[in-house]
C-alpha positions as CSV (number, residue, x, y, z in Angstrom):
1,X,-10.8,-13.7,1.9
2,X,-9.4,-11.2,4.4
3,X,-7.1,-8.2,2.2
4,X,-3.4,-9.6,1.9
5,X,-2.0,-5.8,2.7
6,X,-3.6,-6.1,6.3
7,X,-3.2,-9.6,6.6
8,X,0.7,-8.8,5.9
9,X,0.6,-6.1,8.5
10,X,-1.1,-8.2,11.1
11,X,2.1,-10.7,10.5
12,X,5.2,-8.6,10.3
13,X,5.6,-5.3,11.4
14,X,9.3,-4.1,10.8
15,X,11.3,-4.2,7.9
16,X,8.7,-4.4,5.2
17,X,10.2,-4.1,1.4
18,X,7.4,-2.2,-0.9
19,X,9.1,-2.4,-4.5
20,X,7.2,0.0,-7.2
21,X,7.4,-0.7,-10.9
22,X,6.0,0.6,-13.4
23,X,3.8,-1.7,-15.9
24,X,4.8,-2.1,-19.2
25,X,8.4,-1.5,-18.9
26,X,10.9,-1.9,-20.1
27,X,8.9,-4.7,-22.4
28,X,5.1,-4.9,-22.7
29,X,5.1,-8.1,-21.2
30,X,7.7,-7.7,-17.9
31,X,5.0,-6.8,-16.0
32,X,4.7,-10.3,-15.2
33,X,8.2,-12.0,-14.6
34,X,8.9,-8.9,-12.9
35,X,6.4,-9.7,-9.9
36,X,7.5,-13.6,-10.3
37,X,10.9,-12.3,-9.3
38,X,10.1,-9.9,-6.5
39,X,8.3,-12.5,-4.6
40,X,11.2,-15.2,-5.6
41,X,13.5,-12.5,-4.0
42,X,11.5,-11.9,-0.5
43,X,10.2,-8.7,-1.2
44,X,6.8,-8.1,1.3
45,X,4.7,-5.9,-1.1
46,X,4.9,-5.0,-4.9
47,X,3.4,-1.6,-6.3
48,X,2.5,-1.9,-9.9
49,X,2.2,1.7,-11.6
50,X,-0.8,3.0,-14.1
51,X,1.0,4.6,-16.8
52,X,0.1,8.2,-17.6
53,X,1.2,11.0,-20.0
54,X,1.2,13.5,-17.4
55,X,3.0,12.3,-14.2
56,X,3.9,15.5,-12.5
57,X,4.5,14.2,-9.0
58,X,7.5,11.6,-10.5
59,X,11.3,12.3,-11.1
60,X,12.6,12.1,-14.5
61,X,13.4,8.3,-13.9
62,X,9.3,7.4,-13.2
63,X,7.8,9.3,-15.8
64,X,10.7,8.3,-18.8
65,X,9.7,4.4,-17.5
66,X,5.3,5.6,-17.9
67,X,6.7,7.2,-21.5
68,X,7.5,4.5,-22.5
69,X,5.1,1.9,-21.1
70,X,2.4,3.9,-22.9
71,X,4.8,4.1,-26.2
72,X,4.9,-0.2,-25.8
73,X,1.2,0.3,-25.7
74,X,0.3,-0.2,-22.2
75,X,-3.4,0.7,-21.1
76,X,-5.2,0.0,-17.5
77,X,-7.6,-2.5,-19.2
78,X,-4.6,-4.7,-20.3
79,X,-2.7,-4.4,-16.9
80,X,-6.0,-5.3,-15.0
81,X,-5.0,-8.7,-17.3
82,X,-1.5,-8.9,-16.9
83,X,-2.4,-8.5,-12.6
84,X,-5.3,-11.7,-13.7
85,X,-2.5,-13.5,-15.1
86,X,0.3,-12.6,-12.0
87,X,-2.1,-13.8,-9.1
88,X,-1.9,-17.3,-11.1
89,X,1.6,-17.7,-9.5
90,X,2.2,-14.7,-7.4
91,X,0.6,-14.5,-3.4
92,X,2.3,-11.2,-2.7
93,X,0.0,-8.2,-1.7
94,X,-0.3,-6.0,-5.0
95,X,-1.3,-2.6,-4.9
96,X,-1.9,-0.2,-8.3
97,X,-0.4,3.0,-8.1
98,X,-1.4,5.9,-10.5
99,X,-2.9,9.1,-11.6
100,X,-6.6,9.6,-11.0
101,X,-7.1,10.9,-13.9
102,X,-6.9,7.4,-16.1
103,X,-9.1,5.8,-13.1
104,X,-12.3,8.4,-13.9
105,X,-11.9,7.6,-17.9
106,X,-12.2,4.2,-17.1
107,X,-15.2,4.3,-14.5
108,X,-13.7,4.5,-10.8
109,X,-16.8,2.2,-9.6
110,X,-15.9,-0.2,-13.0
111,X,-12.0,-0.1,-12.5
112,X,-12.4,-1.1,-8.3
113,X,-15.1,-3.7,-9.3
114,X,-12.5,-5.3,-11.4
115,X,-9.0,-4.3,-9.7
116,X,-10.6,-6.6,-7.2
117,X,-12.3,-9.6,-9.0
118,X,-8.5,-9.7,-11.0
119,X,-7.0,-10.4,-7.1
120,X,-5.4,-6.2,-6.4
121,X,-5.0,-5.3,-2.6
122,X,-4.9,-1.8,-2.3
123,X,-4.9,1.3,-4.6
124,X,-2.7,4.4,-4.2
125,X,-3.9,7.2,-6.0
126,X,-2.1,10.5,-4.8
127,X,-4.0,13.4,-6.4
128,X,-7.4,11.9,-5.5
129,X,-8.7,14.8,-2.4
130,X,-9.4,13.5,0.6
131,X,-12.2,15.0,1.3
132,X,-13.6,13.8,-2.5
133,X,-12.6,10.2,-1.3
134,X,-14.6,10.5,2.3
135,X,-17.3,12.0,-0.1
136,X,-18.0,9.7,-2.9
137,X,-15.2,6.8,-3.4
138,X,-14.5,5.3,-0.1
139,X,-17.8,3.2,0.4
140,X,-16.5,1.6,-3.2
141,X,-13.1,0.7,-2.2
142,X,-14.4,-0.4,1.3
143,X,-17.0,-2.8,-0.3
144,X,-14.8,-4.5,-2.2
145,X,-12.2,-5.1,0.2
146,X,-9.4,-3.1,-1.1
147,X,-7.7,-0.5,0.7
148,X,-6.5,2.9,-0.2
149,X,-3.2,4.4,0.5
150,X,-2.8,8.5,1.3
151,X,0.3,10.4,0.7
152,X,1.7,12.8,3.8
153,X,4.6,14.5,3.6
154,X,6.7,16.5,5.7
155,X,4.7,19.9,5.5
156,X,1.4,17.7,6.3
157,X,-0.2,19.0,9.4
158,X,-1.3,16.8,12.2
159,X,-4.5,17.7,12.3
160,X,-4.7,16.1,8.4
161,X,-2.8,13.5,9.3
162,X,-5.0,12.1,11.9
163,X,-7.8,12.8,9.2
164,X,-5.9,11.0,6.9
165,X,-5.0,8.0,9.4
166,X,-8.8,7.9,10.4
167,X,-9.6,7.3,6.7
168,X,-7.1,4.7,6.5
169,X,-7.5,0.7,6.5
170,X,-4.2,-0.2,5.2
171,X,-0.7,2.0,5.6
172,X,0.3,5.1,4.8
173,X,2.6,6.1,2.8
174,X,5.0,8.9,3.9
175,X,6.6,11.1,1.6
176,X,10.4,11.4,2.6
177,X,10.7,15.0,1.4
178,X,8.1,17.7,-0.4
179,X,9.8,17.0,-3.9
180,X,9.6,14.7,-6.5
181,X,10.4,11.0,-6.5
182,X,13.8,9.8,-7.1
183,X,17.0,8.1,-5.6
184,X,19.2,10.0,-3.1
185,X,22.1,9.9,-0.5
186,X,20.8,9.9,2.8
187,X,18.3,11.5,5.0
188,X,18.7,15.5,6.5
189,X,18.3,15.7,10.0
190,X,15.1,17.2,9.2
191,X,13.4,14.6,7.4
192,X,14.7,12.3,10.7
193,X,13.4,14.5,13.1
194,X,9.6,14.1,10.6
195,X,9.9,10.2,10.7
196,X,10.3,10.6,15.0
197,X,7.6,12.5,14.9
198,X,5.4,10.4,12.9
199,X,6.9,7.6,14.6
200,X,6.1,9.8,18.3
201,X,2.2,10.1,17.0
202,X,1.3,6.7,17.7
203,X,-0.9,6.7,14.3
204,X,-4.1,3.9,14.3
205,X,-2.1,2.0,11.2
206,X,1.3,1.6,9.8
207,X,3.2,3.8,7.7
208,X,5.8,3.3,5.2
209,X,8.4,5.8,4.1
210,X,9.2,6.1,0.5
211,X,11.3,9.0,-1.8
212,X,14.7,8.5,-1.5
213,X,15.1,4.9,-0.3
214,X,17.4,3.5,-2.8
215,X,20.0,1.0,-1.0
216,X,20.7,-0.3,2.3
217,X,22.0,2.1,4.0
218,X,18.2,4.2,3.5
219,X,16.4,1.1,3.9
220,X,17.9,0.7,7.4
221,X,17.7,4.5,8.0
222,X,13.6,4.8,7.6
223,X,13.0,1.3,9.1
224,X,13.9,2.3,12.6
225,X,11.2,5.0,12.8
226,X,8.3,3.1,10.4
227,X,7.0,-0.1,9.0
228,X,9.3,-0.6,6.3
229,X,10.1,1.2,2.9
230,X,8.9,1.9,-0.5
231,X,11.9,1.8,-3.3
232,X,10.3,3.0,-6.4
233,X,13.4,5.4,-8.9
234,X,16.1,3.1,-7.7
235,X,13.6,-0.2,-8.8
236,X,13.3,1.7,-12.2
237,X,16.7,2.5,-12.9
238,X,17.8,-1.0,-12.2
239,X,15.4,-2.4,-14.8
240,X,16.5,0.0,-17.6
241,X,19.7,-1.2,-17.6
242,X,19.2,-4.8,-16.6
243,X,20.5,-7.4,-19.2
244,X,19.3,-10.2,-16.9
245,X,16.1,-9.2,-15.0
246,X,15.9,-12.2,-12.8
247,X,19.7,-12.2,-11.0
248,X,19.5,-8.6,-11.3
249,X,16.2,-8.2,-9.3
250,X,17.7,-11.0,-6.9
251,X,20.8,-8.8,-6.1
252,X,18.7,-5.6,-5.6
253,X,16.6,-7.1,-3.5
254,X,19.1,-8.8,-1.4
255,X,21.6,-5.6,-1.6
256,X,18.6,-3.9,-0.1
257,X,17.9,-6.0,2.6
């Protein structure tokens, strides 16, 4: 069966919607409904997150929601379940997003083996090296037809970028700004004049900007330059305070849009 992320990006190539949650949360068992309810709501892609003690690229809003995932008692083995038991009633691409570190306890061969056979598209794992990857990882991923998403940002250099593009067979996700995750106003001038120039480089696959996307007014913004968009903080905050997950997720989704 050909990969649902490229089949996706074979089919539609503007205005993608890439929502990131983080498994576990706020309930043990959301992870579930949760996808049921993007999909129901039209969004093109959903990133499920590995919870970690340590995530040092993430905002306070990301790594309160993997604090308490792993306080509900989330671990990678049961989320490779809960994905088992989504892809029962969900079609949408799913991609697992995490640390690497939780990937090597669990046996990187062992946890892509499996990621697959449970129905997962594509990994995104940002602190795994490049080079590492071209080295001793991508020949796993590739053989079992998932793809694997690389961070750039705007102080990546072209010449990694092309690296990173050539060892691509998905998207790419690009990094709004060189700070954490998390919800903001609007773009600088700056960070429009990086998405022209991505946009200018005429890249081999699609890219997706993410960091700061939070409403439509930055969903619009980063879709004239890329693929689409990647709402992760915004996503999070929403479900912390949701007292009805499925009309809330509804009217994000839509208000995004």
């Amino acid at each position: 069966m050909e990969n649902r992320i490229k089949e996706l990006f074979k089919s539609k190539k503007r205005n993608l919607l890439s929502i990131f949650y983080t498994s576990g949360f706020p309930s043990l068992r959301d992870t579930l409904p949760i996808a049921q309810y993007l999909e129901k709501a039209g969004v093109d892609i959903i990133e499920i997150g590995i919870p970690f003690s340590d995530p040092i690229a993430d905002g306070p809003t990301i790594q309160e929601s993997n604090k308490i995932a792993l306080d509900n008692g989330m671990n990678l083995h049961l989320l490779l379940e809960q994905v088992q038991e989504i892809r029962k009633s969900v079609n949408l691409p799913i991609i697992l997003m995490g640390y690497l570190n939780p990937v090597l306890q669990y046996g990187f061969e062992k946890f892509v083996k499996e990621a697959a056979k449970v129905g997962v598209d594509g990994l995104i794992l940002p602190d795994l090296p490049l080079d590492e990857y071209l080295g001793m990882y991508k020949s796993i991923v590739d053989d079992n037809g998932l793809t694997n998403t690389f961070l750039i940002s705007p102080t990546t250099s072209e010449e990694r970028i092309r690296k990173i593009d050539a060892a691509t067979n998905g998207f790419i996700y690009a990094v709004s700004s060189s700070s954490t995750t998390g919800a903001q106003k609007g773009f600088s001038t700056d960070q429009e004049s990086y998405f022209k120039r991505l946009q200018d480089m005429k890249l081999e696959n699609p890219f997706l900007i993410g960091f700061g996307v939070s409403n439509h007014e930055t969903f619009a913004a980063v879709s004239k330059y890329s693929s689409g968009a990647i709402v992760g903080s915004a996503f999070i905050n929403l479900l912390k305070s949701s007292t009805d997950l499925e009309s809330d997720i509804t009217r994000f989704v839509k208000g995004l849009r």
